[in-house]
C-alpha positions, 0 to 999 in steps of 0.5 A, spaced: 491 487 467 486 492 468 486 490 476 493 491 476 492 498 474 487 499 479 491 495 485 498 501 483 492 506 481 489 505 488 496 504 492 499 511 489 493 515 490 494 512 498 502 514 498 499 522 496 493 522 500 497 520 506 503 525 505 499 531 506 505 536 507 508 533 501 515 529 501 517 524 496 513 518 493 517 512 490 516 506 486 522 500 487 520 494 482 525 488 481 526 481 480 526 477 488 527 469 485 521 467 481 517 473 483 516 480 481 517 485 487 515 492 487 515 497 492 511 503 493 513 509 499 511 515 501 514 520 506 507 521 510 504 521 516 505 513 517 501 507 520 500 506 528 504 498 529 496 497 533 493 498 526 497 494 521 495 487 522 488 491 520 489 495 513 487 490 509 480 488 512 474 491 509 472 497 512 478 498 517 480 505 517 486 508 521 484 513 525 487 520 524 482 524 526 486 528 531 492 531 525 488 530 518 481 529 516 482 524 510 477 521 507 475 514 504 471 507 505 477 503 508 475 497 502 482 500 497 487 495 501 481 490 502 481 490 494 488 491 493 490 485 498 484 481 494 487 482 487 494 481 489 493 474 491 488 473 486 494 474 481 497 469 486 502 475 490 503 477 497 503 484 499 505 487 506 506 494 509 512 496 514 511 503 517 513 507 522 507 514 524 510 520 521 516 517 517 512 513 512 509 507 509 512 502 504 507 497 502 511 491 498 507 486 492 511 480 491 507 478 484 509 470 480 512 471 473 514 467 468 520 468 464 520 467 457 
């Protein structure tokens, strides 16, 4: 459990760091067929359609340089990515550059 609480921890911390003029940060969490969904969005400075298919590689940085200076080693979504499919989840993203990001974690769960 204590991974998981890094995974939201690691994904909330994102949503502020990546909406430096402020706007809303929102957590969604549901119920899609056997799967726990949860979404997390921000109103921020969003992710080019060239970069998405790299956030969850190790060391892989956005780069932003040109509008923010926002630091970071590029491993959170490597972990993030890493612990939600060691739970036996999927996560993704959709984004759009300064619109925002949602990123989706669909994780099993047993009903008891």
């Amino acid at each position: 459990m204590d991974k998981m609480v890094q995974v939201f921890l690691n994904l909330l911390d994102n949503a502020i760091k990546f909406s430096p003029d402020g706007g809303k940060i929102s957590i969604k969490a549901g119920v899609k067929g056997k799967m726990v969904r949860c979404d997390i969005s921000d109103q921020g400075i969003g992710i080019a359609k060239r970069d998405i298919p790299h956030i969850f590689k190790k060391f892989y940085r956005v780069d932003n340089s040109d509008k923010y200076e926002i630091s970071g080693t590029g491993l959170g979504l490597s972990i993030v990515k890493h612990i939600v499919e060691s739970h036996g989840g999927k996560i993704s993203v959709r984004s759009k550059l300064r619109k925002g990001s949602t990123f989706t974690m669909l994780l099993p769960f047993e009903r008891s």
